[in-house]
N, CA, C and O of each residue as an XYZ file, in Angstrom:
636
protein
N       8.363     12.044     69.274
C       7.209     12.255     68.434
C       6.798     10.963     67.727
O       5.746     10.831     67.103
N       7.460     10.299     67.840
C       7.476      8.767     66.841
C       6.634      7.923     67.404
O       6.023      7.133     66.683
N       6.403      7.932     69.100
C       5.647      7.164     69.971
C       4.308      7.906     70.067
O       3.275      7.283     70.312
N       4.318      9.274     69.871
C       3.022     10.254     69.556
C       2.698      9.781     68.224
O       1.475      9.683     68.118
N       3.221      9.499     67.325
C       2.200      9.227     65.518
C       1.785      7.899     66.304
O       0.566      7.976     66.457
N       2.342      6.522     66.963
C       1.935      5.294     66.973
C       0.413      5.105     67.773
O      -0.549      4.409     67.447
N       0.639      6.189     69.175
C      -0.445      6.096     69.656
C      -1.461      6.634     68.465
O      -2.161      5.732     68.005
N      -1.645      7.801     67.945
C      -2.649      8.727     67.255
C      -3.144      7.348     66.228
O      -4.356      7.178     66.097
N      -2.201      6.411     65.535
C      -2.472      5.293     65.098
C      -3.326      4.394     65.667
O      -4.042      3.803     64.859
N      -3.437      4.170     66.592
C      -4.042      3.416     67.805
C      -5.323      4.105     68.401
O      -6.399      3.534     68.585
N      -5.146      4.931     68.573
C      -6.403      5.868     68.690
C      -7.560      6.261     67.445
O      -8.712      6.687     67.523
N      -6.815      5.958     66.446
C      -7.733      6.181     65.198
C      -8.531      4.788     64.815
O      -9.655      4.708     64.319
N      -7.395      3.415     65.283
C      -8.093      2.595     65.166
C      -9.394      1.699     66.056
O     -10.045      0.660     65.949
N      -9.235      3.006     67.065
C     -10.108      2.447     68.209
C     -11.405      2.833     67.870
O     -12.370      2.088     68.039
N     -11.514      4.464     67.188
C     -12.523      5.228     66.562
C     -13.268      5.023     65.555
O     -14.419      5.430     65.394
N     -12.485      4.242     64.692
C     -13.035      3.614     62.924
C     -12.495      2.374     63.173
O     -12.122      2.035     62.051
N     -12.168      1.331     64.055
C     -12.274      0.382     63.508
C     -11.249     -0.025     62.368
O     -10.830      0.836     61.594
N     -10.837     -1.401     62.274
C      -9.934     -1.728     61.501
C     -10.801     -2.726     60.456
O     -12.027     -2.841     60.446
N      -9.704     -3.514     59.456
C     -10.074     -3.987     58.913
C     -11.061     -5.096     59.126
O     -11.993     -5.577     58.481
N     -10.423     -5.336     60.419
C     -10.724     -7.091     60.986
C     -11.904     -6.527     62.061
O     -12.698     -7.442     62.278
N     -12.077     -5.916     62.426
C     -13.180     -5.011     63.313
C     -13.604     -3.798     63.220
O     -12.942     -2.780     63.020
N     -15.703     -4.019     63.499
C     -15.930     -2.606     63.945
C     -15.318     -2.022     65.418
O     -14.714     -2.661     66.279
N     -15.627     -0.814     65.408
C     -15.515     -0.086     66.463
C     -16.477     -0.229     67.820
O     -17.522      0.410     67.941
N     -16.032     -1.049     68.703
C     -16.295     -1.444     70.063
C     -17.051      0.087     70.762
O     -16.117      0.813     71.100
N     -18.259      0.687     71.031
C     -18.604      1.504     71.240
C     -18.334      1.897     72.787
O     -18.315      3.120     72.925
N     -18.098      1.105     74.109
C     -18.035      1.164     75.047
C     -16.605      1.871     74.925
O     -16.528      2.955     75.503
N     -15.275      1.344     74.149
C     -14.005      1.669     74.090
C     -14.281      3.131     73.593
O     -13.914      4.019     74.362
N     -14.786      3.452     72.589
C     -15.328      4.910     72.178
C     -15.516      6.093     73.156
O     -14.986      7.169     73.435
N     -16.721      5.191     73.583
C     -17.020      6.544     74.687
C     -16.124      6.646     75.817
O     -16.027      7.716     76.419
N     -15.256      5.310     76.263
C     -14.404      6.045     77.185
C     -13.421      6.395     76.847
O     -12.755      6.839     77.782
N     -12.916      6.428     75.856
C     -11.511      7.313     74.726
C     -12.337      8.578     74.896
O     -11.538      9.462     75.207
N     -13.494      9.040     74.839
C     -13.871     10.038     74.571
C     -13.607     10.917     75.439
O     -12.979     11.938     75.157
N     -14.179     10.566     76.967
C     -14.296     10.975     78.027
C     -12.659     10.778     78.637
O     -12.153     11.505     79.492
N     -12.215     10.001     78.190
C     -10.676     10.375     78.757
C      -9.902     11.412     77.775
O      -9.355     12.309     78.418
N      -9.752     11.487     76.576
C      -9.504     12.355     75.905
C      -9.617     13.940     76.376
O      -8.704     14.761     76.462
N     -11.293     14.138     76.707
C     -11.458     15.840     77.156
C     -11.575     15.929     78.226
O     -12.234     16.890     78.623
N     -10.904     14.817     79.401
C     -10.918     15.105     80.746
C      -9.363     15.726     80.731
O      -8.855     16.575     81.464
N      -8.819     14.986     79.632
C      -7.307     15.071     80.301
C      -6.341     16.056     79.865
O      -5.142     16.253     80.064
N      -7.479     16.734     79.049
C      -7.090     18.051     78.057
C      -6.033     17.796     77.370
O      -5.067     18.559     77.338
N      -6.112     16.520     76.647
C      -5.462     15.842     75.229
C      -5.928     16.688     73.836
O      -5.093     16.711     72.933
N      -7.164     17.355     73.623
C      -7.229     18.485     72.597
C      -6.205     19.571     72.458
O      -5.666     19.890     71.398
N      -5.985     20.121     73.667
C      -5.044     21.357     73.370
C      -4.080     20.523     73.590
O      -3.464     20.614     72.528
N      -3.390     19.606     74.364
C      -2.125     19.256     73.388
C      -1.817     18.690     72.441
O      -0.746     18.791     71.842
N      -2.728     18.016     72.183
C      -2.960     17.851     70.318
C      -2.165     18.747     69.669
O      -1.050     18.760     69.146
N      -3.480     19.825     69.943
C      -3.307     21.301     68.728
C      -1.926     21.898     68.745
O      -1.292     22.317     67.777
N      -1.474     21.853     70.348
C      -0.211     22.347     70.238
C       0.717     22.137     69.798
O       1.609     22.891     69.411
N       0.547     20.117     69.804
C       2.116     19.586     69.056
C       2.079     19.477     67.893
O       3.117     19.202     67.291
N       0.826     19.665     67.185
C       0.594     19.232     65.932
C       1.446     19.408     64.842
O       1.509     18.606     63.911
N       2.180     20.550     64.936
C       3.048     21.184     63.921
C       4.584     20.163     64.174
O       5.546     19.910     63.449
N       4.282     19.860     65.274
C       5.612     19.087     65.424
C       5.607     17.927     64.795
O       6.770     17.558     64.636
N       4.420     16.769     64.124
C       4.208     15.692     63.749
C       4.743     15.964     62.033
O       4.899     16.893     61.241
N       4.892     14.414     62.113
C       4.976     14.333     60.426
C       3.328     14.410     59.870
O       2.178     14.407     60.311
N       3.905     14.462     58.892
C       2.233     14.679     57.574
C       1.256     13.478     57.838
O       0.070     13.617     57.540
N       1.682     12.372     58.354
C       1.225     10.903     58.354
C       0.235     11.224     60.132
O      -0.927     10.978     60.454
N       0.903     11.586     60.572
C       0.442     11.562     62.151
C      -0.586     13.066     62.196
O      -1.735     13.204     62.616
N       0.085     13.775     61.760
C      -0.831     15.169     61.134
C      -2.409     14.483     60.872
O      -3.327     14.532     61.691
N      -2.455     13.924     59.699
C      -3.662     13.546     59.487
C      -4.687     12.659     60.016
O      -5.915     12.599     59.944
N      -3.409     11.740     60.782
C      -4.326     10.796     61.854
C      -4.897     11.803     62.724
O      -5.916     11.377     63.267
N      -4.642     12.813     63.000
C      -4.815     13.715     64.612
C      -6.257     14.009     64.032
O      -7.241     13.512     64.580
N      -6.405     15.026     62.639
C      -7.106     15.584     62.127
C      -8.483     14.620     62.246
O      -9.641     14.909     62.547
N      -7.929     13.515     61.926
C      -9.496     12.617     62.041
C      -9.556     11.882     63.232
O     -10.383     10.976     63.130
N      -8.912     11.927     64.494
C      -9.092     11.775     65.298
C      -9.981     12.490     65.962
O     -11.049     12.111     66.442
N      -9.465     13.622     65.972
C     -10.281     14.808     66.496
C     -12.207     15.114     65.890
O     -13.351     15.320     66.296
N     -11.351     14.930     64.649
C     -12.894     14.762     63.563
C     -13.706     14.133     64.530
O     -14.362     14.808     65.324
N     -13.725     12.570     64.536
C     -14.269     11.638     65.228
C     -14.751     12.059     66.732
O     -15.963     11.938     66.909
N     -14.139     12.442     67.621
C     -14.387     12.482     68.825
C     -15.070     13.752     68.713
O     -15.781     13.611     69.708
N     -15.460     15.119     68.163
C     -16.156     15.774     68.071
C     -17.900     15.387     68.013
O     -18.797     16.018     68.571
N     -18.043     14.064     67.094
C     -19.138     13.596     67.382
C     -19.460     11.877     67.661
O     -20.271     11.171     67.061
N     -18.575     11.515     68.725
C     -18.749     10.736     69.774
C     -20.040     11.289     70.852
O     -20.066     12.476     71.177
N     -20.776     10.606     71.209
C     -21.617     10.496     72.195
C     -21.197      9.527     73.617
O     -20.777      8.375     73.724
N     -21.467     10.388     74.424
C     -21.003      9.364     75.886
C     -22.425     10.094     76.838
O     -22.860     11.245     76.888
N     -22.702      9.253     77.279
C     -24.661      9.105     77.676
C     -25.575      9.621     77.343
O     -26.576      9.940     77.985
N     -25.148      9.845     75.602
C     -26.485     10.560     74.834
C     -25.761     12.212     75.136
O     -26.625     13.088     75.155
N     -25.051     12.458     75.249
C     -24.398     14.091     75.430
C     -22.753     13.923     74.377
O     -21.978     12.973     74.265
N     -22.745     15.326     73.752
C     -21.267     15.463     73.278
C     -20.598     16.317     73.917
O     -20.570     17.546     73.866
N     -19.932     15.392     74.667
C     -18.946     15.856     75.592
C     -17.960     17.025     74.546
O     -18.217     18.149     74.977
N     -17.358     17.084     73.836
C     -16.646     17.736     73.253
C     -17.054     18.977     73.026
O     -16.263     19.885     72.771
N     -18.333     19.132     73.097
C     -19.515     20.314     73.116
C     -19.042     21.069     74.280
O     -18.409     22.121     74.192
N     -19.381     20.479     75.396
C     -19.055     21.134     76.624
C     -17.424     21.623     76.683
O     -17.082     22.804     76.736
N     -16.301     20.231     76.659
C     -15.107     20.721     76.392
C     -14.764     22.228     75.661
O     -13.987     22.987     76.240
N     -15.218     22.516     74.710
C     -14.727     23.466     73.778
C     -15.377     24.682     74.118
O     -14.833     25.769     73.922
N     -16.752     24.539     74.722
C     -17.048     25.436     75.349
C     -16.271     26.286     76.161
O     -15.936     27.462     76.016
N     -16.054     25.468     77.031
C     -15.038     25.834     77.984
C     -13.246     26.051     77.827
O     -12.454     26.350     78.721
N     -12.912     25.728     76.069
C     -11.862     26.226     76.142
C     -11.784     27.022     74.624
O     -10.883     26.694     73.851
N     -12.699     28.006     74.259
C     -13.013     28.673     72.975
C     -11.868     29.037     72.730
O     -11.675     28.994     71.515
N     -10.640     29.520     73.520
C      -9.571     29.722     72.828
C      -8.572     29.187     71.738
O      -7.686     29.742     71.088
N      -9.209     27.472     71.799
C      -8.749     26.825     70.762
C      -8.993     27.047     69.814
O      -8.042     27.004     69.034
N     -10.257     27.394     69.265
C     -11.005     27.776     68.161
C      -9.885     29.353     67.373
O      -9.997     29.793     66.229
N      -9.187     29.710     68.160
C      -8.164     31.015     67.921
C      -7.319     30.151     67.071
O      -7.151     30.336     65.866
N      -6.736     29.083     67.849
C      -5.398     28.322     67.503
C      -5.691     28.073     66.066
O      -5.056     28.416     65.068
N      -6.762     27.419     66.182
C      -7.259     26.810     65.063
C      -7.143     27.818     63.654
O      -6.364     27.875     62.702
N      -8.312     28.536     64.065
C      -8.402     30.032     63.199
C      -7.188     30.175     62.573
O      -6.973     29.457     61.596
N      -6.361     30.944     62.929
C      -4.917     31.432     62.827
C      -3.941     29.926     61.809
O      -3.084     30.154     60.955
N      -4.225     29.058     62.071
C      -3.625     28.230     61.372
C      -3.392     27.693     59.909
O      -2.599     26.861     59.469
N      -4.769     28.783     59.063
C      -4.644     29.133     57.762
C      -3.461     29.888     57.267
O      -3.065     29.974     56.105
N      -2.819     30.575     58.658
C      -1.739     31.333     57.902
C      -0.338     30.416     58.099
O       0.642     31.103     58.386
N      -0.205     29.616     58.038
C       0.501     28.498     57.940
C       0.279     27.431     56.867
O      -0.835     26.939     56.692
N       1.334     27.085     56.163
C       1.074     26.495     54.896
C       0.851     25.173     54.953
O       0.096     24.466     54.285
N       1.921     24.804     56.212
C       2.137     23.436     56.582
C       0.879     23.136     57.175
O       0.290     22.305     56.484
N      -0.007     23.609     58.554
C      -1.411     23.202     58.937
C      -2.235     23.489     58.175
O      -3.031     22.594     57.890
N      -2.383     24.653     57.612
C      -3.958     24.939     57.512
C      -4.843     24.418     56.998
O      -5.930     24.985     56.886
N      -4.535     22.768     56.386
C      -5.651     22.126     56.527
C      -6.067     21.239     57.385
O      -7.191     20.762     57.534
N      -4.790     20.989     58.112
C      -5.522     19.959     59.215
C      -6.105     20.681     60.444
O      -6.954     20.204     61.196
N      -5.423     22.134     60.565
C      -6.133     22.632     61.506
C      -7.760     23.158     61.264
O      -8.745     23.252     61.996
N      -7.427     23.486     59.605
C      -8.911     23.832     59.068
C      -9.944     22.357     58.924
O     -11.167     22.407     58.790
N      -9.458     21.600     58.962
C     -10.336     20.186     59.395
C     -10.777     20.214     60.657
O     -11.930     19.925     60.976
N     -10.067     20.492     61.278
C     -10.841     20.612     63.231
C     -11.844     21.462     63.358
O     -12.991     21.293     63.772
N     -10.982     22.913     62.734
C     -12.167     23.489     62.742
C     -13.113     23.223     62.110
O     -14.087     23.534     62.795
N     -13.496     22.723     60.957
C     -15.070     22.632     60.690
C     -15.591     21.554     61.534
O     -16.796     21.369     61.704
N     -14.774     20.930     61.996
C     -15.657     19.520     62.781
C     -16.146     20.977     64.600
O     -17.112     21.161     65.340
N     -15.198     21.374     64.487
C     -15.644     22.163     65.883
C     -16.994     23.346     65.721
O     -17.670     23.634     66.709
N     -17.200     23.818     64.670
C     -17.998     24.709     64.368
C     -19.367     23.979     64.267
O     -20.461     24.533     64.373
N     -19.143     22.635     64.045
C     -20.695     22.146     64.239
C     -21.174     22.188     65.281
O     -22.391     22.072     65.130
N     -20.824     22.329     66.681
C     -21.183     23.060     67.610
C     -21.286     23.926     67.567
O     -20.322     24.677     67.415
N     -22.836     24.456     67.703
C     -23.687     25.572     68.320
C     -22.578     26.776     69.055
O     -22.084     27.744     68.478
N     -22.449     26.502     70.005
C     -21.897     27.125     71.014
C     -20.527     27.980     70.579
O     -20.203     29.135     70.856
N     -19.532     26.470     69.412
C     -18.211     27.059     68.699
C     -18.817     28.191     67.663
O     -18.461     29.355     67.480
N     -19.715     27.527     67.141
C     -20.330     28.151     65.652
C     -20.363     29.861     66.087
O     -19.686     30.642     65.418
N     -21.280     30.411     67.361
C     -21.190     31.496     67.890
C     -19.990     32.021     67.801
O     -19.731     33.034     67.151
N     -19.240     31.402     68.409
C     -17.926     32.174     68.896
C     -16.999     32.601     67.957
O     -16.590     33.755     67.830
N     -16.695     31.669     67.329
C     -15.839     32.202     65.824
C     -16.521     32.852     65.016
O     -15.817     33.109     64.039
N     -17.918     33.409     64.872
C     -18.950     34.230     63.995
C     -18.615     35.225     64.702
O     -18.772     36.274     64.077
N     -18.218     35.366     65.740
C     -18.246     36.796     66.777
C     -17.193     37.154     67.215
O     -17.036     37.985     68.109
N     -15.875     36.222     66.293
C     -14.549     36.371     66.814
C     -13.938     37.485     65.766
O     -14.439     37.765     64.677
N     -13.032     37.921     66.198
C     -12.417     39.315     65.414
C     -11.287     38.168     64.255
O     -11.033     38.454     63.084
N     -10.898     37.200     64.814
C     -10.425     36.574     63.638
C     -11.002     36.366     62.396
O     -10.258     36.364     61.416
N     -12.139     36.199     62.264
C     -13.739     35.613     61.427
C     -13.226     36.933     60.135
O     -13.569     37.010     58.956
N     -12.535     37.612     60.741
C     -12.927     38.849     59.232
C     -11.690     38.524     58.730
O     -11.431     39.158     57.707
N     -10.958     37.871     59.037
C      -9.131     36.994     58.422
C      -9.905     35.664     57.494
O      -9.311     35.035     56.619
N     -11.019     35.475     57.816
C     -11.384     34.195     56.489
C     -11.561     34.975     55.408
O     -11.611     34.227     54.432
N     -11.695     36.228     55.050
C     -12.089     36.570     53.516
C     -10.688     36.954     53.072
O     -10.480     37.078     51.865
N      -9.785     37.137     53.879
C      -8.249     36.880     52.935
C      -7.985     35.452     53.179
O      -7.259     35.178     52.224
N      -8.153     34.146     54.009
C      -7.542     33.167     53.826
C      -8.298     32.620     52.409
O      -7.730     32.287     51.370
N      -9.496     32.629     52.638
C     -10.030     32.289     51.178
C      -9.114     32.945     49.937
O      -8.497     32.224     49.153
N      -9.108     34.235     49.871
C      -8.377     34.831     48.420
C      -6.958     34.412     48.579
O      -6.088     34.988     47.926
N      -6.678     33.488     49.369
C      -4.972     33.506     49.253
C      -4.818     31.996     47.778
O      -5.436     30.985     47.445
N      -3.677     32.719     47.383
C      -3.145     31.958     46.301
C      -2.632     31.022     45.935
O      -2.120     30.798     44.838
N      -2.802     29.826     47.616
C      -2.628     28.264     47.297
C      -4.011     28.053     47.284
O      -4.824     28.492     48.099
N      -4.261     27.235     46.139
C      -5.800     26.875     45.943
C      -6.491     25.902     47.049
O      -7.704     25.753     47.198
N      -5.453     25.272     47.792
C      -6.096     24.163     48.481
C      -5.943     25.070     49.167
O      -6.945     25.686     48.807
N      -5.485     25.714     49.915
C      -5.652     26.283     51.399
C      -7.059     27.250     51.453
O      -7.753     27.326     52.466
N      -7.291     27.817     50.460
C      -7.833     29.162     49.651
C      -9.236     28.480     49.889
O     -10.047     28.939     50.693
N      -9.489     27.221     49.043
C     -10.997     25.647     48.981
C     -10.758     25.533     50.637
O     -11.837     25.658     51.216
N      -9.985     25.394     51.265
C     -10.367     24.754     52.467
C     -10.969     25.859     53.285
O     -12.104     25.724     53.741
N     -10.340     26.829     53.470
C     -10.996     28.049     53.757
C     -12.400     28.672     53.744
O     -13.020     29.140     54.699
N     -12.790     28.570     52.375
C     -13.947     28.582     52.091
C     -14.733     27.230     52.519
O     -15.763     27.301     53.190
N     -14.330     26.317     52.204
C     -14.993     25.164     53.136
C     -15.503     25.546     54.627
O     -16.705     25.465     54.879
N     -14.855     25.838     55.315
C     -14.972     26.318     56.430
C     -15.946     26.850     56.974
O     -16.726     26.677     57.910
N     -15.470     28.301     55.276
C     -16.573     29.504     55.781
C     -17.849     28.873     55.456
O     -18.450     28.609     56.497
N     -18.578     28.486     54.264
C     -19.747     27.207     54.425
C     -20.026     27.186     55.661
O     -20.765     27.917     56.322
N     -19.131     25.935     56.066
C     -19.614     25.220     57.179
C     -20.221     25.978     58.427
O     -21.082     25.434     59.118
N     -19.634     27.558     58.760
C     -19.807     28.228     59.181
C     -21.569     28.991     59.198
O     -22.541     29.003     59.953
N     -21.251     29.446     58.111
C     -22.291     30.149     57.248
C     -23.460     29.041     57.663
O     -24.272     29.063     58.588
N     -23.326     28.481     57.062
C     -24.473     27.018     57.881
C     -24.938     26.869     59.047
O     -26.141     26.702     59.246
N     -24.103     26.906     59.932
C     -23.809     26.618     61.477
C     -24.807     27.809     61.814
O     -25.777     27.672     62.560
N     -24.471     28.943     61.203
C     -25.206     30.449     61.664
C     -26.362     30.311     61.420
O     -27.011     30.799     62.345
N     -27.361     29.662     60.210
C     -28.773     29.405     59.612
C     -29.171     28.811     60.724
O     -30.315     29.106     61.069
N     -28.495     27.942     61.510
C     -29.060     27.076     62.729
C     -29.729     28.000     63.967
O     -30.830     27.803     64.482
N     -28.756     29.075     64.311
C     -28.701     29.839     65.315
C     -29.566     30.639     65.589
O     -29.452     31.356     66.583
């Protein structure tokens, strides 16, 4: 897992750029397109719980990022997620976990800005589990939750 936080390190700095450099856009879009060819999202999501807190959060804004990457004027990640809505479950469900539910609740709002996600979790039987993750009694999990639902709620005004 130690060689998984270094890359996610490396990958974050390819996305934002470091101190000493912006972000090379050609390197972007093909991180992008190799990323959701190689179905590096769901194993993301899957190992995620396995990372420390440090690599946790790199993932979170990794993912952030490549959600709205462009590669020939299209978001690929659009199509990706389309085609694998079941993540959007993983995701979901990860409020009931103390240790994710905000980094998984970070994906998800970056995923719900898609149209297509925005549908699916509005129409998912999980969707009626956000009005207890909101009332639950860690405040940050409880704010992120509701963050969510926002972002959601929003996403739907579009539709």
């Amino acid at each position: 897992m130690l060689e998984l936080s270094k890359h996610l390190r490396e990958l974050k700095c390819i996305l934002y750029g470091s101190s000493e450099a912006e972000p090379v856009s050609e390197a972007c879009a093909q991180l992008t397109q190799e990323f959701f060819s190689d179905n590096t999202l769901r194993l993301l999501i899957t190992c995620l719980p396995k990372l420390n807190l440090e690599a946790r959060k790199d993932a979170t804004q990794v993912v952030a990022n490549l959600q709205r990457q462009q590669v020939h004027s299209r978001l690929i990640a659009s199509d990706y997620l389309e085609a694998n809505k079941d993540l959007m479950d993983v995701l979901l469900l990860g409020y009931e976990s103390t240790d994710m539910a905000l980094h998984y609740g970070g994906m998800l709002r970056e995923c719900i800005r898609h149209q297509c996600i925005a549908r699916y979790v509005l129409e998912s039987e999980n969707m009626k589990k956000f009005f207890d993750y909101i009332q639950l009694p860690n405040f940050d999990i409880g704010s992120d939750a509701s963050a969510t639902f926002k972002v959601e709620c929003a996403a739907y005004n579009c539709l």
